[in-house]
N, C-alpha and C positions, 0 to 999 in steps of 0.2 A: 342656601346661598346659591347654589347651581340652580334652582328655579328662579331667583328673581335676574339672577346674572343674565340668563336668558329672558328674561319677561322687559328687561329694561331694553335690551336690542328688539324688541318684535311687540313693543306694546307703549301706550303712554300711563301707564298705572301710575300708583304710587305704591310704596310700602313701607309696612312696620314690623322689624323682626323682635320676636321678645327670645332672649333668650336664657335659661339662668346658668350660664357661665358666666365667670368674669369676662371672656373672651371670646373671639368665633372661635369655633374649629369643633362644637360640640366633644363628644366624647372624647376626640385625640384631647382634650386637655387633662384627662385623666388615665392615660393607657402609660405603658408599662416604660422605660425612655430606651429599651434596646427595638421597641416594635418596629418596623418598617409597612408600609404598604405590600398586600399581595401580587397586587398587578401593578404594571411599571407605571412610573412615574406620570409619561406622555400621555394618559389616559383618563386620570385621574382632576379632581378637583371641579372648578369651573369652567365653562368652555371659552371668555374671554382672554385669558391669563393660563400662559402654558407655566406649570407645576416642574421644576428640574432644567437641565438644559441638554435633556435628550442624549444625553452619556451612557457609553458601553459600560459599565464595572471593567476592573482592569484586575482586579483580586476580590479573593474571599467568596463564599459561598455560589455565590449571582453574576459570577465572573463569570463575561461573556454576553449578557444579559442586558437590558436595559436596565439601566438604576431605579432603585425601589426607595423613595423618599423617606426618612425617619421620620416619627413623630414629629419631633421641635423642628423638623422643615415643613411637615404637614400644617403644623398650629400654624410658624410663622406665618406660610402661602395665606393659609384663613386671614389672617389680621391684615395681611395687606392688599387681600382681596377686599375688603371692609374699609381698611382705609383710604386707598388709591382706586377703587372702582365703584363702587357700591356706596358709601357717604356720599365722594362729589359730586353724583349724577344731580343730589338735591331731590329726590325722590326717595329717599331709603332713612327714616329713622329707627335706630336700632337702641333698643332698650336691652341692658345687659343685666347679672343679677336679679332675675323680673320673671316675674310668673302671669301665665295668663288664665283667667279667674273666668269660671261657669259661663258668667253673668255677662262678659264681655269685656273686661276691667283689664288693664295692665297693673298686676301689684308688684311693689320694689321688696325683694328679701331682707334686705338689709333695713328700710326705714318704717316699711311699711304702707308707704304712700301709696295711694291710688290715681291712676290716671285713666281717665276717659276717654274712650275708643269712639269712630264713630266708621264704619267695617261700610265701604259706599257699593261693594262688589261681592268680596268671597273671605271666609277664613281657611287660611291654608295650614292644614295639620301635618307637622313634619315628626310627628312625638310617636307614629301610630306601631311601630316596634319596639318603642322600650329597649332602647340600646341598654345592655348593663356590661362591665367591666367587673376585672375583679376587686378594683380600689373602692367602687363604690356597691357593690353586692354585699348582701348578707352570706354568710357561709351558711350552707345550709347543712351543719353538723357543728358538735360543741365541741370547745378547746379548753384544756383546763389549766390553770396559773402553774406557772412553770414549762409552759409550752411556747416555742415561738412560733407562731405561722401568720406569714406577711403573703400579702399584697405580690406578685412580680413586680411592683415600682420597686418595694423594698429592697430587691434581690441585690442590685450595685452594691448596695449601702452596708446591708448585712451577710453576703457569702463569705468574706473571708474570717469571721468569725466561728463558722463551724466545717467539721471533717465531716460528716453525712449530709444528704438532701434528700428530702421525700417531695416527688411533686405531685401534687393531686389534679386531676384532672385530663380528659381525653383529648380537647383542641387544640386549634393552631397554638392558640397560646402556651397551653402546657409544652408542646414541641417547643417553641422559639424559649421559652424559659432552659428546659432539658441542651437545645443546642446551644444556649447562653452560656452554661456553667462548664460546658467542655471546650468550648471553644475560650475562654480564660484559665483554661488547666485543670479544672474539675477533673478528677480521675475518675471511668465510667463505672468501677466496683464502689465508689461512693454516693452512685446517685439512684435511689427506688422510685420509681413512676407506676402510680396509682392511677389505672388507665382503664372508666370503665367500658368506653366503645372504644374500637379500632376505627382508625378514619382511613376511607379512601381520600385521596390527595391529586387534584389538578398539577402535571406536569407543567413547572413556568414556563420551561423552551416553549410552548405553544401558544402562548399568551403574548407574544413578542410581537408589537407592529413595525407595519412597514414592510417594503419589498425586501429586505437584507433576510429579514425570516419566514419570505411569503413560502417555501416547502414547508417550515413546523405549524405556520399558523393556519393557512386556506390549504395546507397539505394535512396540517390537524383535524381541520374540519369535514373533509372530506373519509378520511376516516374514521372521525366518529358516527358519521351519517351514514355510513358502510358498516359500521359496527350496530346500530340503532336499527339498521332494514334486516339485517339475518338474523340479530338474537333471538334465542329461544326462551331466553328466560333473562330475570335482573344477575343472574352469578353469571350466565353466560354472557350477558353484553359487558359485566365488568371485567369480567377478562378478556375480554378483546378486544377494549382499551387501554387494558395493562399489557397485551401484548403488541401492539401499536405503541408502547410509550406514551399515550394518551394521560393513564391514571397511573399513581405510584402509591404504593404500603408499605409500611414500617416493616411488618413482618408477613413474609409471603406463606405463611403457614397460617394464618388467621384469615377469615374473611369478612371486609370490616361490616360493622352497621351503621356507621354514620359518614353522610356526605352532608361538609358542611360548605363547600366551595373555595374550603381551605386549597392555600398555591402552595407549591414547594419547588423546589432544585433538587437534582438528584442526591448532590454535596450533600444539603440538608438531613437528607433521607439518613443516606451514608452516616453520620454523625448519630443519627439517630438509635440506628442499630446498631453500634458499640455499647449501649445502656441493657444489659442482659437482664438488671432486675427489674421486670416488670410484671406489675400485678395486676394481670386483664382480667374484665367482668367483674371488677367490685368497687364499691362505695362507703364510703367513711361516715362514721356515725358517731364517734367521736375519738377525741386525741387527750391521754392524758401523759406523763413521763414517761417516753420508755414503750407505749402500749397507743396501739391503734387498731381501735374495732369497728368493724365492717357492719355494715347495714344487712348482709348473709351470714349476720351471727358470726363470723372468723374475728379472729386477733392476728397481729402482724407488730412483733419485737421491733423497738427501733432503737439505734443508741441516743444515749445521754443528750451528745452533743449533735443532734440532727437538727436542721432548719428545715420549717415545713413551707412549703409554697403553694396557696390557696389557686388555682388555675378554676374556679367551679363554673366561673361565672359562664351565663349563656347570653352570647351576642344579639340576639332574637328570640323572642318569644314565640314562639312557634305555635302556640295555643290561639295565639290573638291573628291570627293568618283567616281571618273571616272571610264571606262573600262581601266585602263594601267597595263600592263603585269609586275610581279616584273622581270624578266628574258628580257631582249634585246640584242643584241651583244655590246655595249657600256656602259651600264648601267642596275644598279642595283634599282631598287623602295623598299624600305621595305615598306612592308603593312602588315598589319595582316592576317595570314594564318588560325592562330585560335586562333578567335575574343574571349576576345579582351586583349587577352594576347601577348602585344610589345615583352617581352622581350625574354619568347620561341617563336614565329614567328621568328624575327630575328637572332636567333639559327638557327632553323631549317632551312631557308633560307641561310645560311652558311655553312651550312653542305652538302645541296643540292648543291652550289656553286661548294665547292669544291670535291663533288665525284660523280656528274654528268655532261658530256663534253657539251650533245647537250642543246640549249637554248628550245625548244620543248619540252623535254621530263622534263626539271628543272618545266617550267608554268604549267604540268600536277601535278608535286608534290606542289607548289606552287603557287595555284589558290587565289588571291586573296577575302578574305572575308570581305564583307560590316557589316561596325559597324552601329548596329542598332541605329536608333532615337527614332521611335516610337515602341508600341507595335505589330502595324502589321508587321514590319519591324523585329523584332525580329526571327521566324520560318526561314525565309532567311537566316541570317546570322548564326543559328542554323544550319541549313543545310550545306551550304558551310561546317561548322567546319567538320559535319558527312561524307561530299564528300573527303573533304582532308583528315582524318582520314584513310579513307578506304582506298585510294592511298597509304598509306605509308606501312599500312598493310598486302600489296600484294607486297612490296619490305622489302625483307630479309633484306636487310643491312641499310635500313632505319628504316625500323620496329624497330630494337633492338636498333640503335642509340638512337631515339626518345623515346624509354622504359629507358635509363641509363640518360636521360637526366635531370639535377638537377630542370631545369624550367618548366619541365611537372608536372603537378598537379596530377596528378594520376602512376608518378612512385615509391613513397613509398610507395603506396599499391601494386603495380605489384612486385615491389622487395623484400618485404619482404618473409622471406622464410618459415611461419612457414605455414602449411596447414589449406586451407580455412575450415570453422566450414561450419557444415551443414547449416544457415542460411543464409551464408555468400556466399554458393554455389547457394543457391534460388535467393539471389538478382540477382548475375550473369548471371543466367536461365531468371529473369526478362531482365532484358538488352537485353541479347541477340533475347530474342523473341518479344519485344517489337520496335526494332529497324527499319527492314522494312514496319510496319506499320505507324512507324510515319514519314516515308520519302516518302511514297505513300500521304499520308495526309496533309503534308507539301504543296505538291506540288497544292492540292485539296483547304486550308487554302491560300496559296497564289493566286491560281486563283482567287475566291469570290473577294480579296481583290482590283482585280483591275477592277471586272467586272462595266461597270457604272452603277451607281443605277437608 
């Protein structure tokens, strides 16, 4: 929807979305209904139609904050991005329920019908990560009759039913499930968290736009590009973003393995670390009464009365992160250009579309970038964003596009007009002189990483 949102301001196309939800909003029609968006609101969705109305939080975790949209505001924005932008143009038919078939067909789930396509341009593949949730994932471990283990949709519906929780799973999700059950009273001797990696976690303060945060956020950036030109290694650059305030851990006795670009609040955090029982480095292989056995051959007692919480699912495929070009003579790939923001990549990828002919010179603007897993994997995909960046920078008319753009994260600070304060100009001096050293280093950080030991 953020590609064609843009494609209908910068192009005369037409289009046909097939989508098999009942509704827009892809996967937020199946997330969890306490999830909120990582990054705020102002950033997020389509670039025609601003998502929220650019509100501080005033309580609870994100206080202080720009607001971070719920799901059921996420879905609604979808639908009325669909139905007050994207129908009335008369360019946009959207087939809902509907699969689209090898062959070129639109099939209907529900009737089965088929309808005939006639593709005058490109097919634009927005399927190519495999979003999975835990509502619709398979668990990949067996449960036996007499066991409950839901879904986090479940959790509103069934917590107050049982005195234990066990939650499975290392992600953001499993965290916002864990800070769900305490923050409605959950007492934290109640709740086991089955946690097989430790995640490092994106500080939100720094993800804040606009000049009200411009010291966390272009004062963020500035040290992580300070952190990125001295590291000597991936543990040593993560610490020196966790001692910057940059990145935060559950538990600062662990060092995580997984970077998923998970955001958090400190609050968050804080809430988090009241949960003492937790079982890091292992994986569940199955669950029957009472008894829960580990994929490292361990057992872990549980009571009677425990609700299990399935968190397994992975938001990305990380497998499927191939060499494929988003740019082909028949086809479009959306990928993240700059990780791991979907919904400007997919702008800026439409904007490229349509005001550059050759399919060469679009792949130089639109390299795709690998969404990190781990922490060594992280500088890489840092890079890439730094490589694309500068591409655009050395085209005039992309340049400024991508500075007016509502889902760049750092264009209410570019746009605002009032002149930078002499601090404000220091950070900037930081950035900038800080910037080829840490893409010299980068590259230095990633060699080590794959030398064999």
């Amino acid at each position: 929807m953020a590609f064609v949102d843009t494609m209908l301001d910068e192009s005369d196309s037409d289009f046909i979305i097939v989508d098999r939800h009942h509704m827009p909003g892809g996967h937020w029609n199946d997330a969890y209904p306490f999830v909120r968006l990582h990054q705020p609101s102002a950033f997020y969705g389509v670039s025609s139609i601003k998502l929220g109305d650019d509100r501080i939080d005033q309580a609870g975790s994100n206080k202080g904050f720009f607001e971070l949209a719920t799901g059921s505001e996420v879905v609604a924005y979808f639908d009325r991005v669909m139905r007050e932008r994207l129908l009335p143009s008369g360019r946009v038919k959207y087939f809902q329920m509907s699969d689209f078939t090898e062959d070129g067909k639109i099939k209907s789930l529900l009737s089965g019908d088929i309808t005939d396509v006639s593709i005058r341009k490109k097919v634009v593949d927005g399927t190519f990560f495999s979003t999975s949730v835990p509502s619709t994932h398979t668990r990949p471990y067996e449960v036996d009759d007499g066991v409950t283990c839901i879904p986090p949709n479940r959790l509103p519906f069934e917590a107050a039913k049982f005195e234990h929780y066990m939650v499975l799973g290392g992600g953001k999700t499993a965290m916002d499930s864990v800070v769900w059950l305490l923050d409605n009273g959950a007492s934290p001797e109640a709740i086991t968290w089955i946690c097989p990696r430790a995640s490092w976690l994106i500080n939100r303060r720094i993800t804040q736009p606009g000049r009200t945060f411009f010291k966390d956020s272009v004062g963020g950036a500035a040290d992580q590009f300070e952190a990125l030109g001295e590291a000597t290694s991936i543990s040593d650059l993560f610490e020196r973003l966790e001692a910057a305030n940059l990145m935060l851990r559950v538990d600062q006795s662990v060092e995580p393995e997984m970077f998923h670009y998970a955001t958090s609040s400190i609050g968050e955090v804080e809430q988090l670390r009241r949960v003492e029982n937790v079982v890091r480095g292992e994986r569940v292989s199955s669950i029957s009464p009472g008894r829960v056995e580990l994929k490292s051959g361990g057992t872990l007692e549980a009571k009677p009365d425990t609700l299990y919480v399935d968190c397994t699912a992975s938001a990305v495929d990380f497998v499927k992160q191939q060499d494929v070009p988003v740019f082909t003579s028949d086809r479009i790939t959306l990928q993240p250009v700059f990780a791991p923001l979907a919904s400007y990549s997919a702008a800026i990828i439409a904007y490229v579309e349509a005001k550059y002919g050759d399919d060469d010179q679009k792949n130089v603007f639109c390299k795709p970038v690998p969404l990190a897993d781990t922490p060594a994997e992280w500088p890489a995909s840092t890079l890439g964003n730094m490589m694309n960046q500068n591409a655009w920078s050395q085209d005039e008319k992309l340049r400024d596009w991508t500075q007016s753009c509502r889902l760049n994260p750092t264009a209410a600070a570019v746009n605002d007009p009032t002149p930078l304060t002499e601090e404000e100009k220091a950070i900037v001096s930081r950035v900038r002189n800080a910037v080829m050293p840490a893409v010299m280093n980068i590259h230095k950080l990633m060699a080590a990483e794959t030398e064999p030991a």
